[in-house]
C-alpha positions in Angstrom: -5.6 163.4 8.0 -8.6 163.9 10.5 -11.6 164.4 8.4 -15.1 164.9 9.4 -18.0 164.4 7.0 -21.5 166.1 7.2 -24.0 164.0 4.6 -21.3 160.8 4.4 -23.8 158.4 4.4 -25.3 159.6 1.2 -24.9 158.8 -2.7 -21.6 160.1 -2.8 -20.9 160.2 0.9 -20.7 156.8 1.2 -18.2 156.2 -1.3 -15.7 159.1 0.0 -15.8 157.6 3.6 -14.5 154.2 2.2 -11.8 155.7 -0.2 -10.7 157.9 2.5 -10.3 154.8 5.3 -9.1 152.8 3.2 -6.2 155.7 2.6 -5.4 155.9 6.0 -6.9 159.2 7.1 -9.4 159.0 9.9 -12.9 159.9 9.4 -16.0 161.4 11.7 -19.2 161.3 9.7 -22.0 163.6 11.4 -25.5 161.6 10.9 -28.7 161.4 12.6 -28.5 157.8 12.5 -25.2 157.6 14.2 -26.3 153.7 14.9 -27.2 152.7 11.7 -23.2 153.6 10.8 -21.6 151.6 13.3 -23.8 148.7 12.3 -22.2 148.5 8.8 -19.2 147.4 8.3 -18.6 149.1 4.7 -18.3 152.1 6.6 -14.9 152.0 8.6 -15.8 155.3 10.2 -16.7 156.8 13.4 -20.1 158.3 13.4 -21.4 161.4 15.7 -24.9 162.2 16.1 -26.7 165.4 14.9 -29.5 166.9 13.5 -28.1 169.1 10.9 -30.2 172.0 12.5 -28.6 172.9 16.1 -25.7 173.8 18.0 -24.6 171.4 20.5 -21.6 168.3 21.6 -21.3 167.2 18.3 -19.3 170.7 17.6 -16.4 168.7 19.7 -15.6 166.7 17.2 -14.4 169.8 15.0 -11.6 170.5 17.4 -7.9 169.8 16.0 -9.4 168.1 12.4 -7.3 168.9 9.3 -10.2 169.0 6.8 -14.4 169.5 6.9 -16.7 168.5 3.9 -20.0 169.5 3.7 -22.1 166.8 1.4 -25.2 167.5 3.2 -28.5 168.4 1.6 -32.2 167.1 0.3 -32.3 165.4 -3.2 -32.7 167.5 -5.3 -34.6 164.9 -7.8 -37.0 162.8 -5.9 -39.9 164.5 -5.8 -42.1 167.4 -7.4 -40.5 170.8 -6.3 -43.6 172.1 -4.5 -42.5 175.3 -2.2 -42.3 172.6 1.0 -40.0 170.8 -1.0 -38.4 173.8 -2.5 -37.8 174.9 1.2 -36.5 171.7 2.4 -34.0 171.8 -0.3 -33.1 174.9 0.3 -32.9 174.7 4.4 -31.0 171.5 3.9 -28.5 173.2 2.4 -28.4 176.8 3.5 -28.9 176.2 7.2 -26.6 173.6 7.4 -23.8 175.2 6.0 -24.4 177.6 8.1 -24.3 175.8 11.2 -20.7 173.6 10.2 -19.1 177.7 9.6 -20.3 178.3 12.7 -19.2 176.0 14.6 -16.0 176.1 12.9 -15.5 179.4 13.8 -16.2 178.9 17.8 -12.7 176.5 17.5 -9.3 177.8 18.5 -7.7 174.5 16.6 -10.0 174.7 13.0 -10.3 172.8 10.0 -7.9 173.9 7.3 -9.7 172.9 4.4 -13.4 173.4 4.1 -15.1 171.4 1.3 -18.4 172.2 0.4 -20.7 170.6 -2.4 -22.7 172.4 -5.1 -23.9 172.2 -8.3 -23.8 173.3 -11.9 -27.6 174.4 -11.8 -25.4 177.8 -10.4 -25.1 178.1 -14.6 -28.7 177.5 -15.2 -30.3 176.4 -18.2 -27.5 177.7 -21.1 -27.1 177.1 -24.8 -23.8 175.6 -26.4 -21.3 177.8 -25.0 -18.6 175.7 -22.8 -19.0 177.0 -18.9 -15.8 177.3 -16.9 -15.9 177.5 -13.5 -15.5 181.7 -14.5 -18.6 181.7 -16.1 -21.6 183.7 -14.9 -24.3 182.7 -12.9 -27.7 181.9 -14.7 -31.4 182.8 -13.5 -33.9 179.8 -11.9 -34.7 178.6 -8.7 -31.1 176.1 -9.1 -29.2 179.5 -9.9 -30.3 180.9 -7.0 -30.0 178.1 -4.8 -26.4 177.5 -5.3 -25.1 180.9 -5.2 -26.7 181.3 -1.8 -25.2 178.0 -0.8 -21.6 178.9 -2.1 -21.8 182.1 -0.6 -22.5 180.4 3.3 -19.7 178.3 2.7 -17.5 181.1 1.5 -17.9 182.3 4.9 -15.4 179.6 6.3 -12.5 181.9 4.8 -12.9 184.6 7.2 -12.0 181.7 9.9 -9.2 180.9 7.6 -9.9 177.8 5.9 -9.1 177.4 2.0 -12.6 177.0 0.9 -13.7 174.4 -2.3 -16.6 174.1 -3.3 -17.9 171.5 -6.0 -20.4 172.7 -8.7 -21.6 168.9 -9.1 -22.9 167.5 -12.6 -24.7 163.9 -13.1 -22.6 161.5 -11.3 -23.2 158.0 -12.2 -23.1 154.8 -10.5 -25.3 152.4 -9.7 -26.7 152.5 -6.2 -28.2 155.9 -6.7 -28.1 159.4 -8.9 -30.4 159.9 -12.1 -28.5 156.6 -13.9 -30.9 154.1 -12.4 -34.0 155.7 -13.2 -33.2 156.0 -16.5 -32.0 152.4 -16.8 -35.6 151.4 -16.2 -37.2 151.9 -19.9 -34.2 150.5 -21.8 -34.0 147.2 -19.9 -37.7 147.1 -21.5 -36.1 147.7 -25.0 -38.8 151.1 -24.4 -35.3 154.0 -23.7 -34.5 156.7 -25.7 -33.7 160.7 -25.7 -35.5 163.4 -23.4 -36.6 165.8 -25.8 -35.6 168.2 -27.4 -32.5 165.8 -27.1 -29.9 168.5 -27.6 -29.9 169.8 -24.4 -25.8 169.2 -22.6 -25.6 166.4 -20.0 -22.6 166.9 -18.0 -21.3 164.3 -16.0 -19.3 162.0 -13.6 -18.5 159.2 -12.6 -18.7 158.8 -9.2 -15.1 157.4 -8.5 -14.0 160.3 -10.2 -16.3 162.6 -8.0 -14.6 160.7 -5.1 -11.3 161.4 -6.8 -11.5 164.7 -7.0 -12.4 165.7 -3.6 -9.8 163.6 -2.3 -6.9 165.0 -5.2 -8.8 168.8 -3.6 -7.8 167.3 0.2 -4.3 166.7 -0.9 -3.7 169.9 -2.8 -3.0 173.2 -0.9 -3.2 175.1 -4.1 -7.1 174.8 -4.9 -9.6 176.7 -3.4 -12.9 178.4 -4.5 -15.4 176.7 -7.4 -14.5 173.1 -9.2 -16.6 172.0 -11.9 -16.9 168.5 -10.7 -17.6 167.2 -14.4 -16.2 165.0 -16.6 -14.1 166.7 -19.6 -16.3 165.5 -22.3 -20.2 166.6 -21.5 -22.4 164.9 -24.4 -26.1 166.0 -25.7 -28.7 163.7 -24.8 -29.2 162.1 -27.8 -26.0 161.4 -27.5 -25.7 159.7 -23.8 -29.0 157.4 -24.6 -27.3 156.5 -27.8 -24.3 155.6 -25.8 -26.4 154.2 -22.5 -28.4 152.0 -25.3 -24.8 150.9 -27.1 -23.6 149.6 -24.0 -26.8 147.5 -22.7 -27.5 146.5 -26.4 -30.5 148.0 -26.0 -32.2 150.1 -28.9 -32.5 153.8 -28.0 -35.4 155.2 -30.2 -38.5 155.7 -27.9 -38.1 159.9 -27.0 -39.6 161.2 -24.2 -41.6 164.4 -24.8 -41.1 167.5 -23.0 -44.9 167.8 -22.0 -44.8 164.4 -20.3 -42.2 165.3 -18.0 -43.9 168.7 -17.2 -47.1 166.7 -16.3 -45.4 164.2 -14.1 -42.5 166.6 -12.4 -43.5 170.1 -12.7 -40.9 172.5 -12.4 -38.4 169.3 -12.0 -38.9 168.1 -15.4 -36.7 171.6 -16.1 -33.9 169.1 -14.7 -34.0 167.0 -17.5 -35.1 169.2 -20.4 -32.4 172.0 -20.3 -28.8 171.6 -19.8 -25.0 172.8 -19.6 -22.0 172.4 -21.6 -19.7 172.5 -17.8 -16.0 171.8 -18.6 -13.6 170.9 -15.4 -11.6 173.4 -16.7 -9.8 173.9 -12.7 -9.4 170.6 -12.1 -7.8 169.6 -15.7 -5.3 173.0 -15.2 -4.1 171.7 -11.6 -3.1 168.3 -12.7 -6.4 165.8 -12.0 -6.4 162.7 -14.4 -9.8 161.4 -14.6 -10.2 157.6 -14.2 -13.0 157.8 -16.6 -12.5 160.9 -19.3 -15.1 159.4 -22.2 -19.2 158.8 -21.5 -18.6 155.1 -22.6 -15.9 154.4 -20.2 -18.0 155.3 -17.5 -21.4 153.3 -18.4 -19.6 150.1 -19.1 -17.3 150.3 -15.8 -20.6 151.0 -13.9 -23.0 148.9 -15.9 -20.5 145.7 -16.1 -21.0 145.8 -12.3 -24.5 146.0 -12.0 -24.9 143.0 -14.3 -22.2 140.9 -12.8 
């Protein structure tokens, strides 16, 4: 396939552009720092510039490509969500996707397959009950965020692409996401829960984030929302129990609430509320996960990062 990649030199970008060259298909990542690409060679891809806000030649490359995903977007988690940052997040995400079903739409030869990314914040903060990709939308400013960012990619249907978009839990690895951070206190025998400790942590890892956009490339039959989460979503007593089992580490120092509110503001919500997100369309149409069980996936990532 020809694909082209908005955001594939990020987290998760990176990875994809790899798994995908290395199957073959040829890839076009869009990046302001086109140069910066060609100058590694762990990313055998073309790269066009852009900057992610305006029309102009980099539109060219949409012409006669099977498949566009759309990773592109501001962290959500690495800073205080002041309303400049709130806006960059949201911009980042909104007025991008914007622009890429634009300029899809200007091209007699289109894209087929429009991936977008997203999150489960779309369910905000929830209580036990399991969320299926036909569950409701919740209330906050993540709520909000991702139905307005579904809905822009939504768009590329009336241009007649099949539309996916990923409603994206933790992923875990260890060159980026939340899993380093947290890393930090238990390699100081200091980790343990966020409080209250029984909020959901739904999660990934990332080769099976990778996994499933690719098994979503190949499969003509999915479209709209996928819970890109692993089957088995844990409390968070439960995933430091688990993250301090596999570094040997104890996991009995809790964070409180209040701390997190003090240091993060409104982020800290991140952290101390939660979803129960099962992959409930990916696990109908046939994807096997790599790494189904929270232990699988800390000791495949964490037996790299030590070795």
């Amino acid at each position: 396939m020809k694909i082209v990649i908005a955001g594939g030199t990020g987290f998760i970008g990176r990875a994809l552009c790899t798994a995908l060259a290395q199957g073959g298909h040829r890839v076009t990542v869009l990046t302001r720092q086109a140069g910066q690409v060609h100058s590694r060679p762990e990313l055998p891809v073309h790269a066009v510039e852009w900057n992610a806000r305006d029309a102009g030649p980099w539109e060219q490359v949409l012409e006669g490509v099977d498949a566009l995903i759309n990773l592109a977007g501001a962290s959500i988690a690495d800073a205080r969500w002041t309303n400049v940052r709130k806006q960059l997040i949201t911009d980042s995400r909104i007025l991008t996707t914007r622009l890429l079903v634009q300029a899809l739409s200007r091209w007699s030869s289109k894209p087929t397959t429009f991936i977008s990314a997203s999150g489960i914040g779309y369910y905000g903060a929830t209580d036990d009950r399991r969320l299926d990709e036909g569950a409701a939308r919740g209330d906050g400013f993540l709520a909000d965020l991702c139905l307005a960012w579904e809905s822009e990619a939504l768009r590329a249907a009336e241009f007649g692409a099949r539309v996916v978009m990923l409603r994206t839990g933790m992923v875990l690895e260890q060159d980026g996401g939340a899993l380093p951070k947290m890393l930090v206190p238990f390699r100081f025998f200091a980790g343990g829960p966020v409080m209250p400790g029984n909020q959901w942590v739904s999660w990934i890892h990332r080769c099976d984030h990778v996994g499933l956009i690719q098994w979503a490339l190949n499969t003509p039959t999915v479209s709209g929302p996928i819970n890109a989460v692993a089957p088995e979503p844990v409390m968070m007593k439960t995933f430091c129990e688990v993250l301090g089992q596999v570094l040997h580490r104890p996991s009995w120092l809790p964070v409180p609430k209040f701390v997190l509110h003090v240091l993060l503001g409104e982020l800290g919500t991140l952290m101390t509320t939660g979803q129960r997100v099962i992959p409930a369309n990916a696990m109908a149409g046939g994807y096997m996960f790599q790494y189904p069980t929270l232990e699988q996936a800390l000791r495949d990532v964490l037996k790299r990062s030590t070795a």
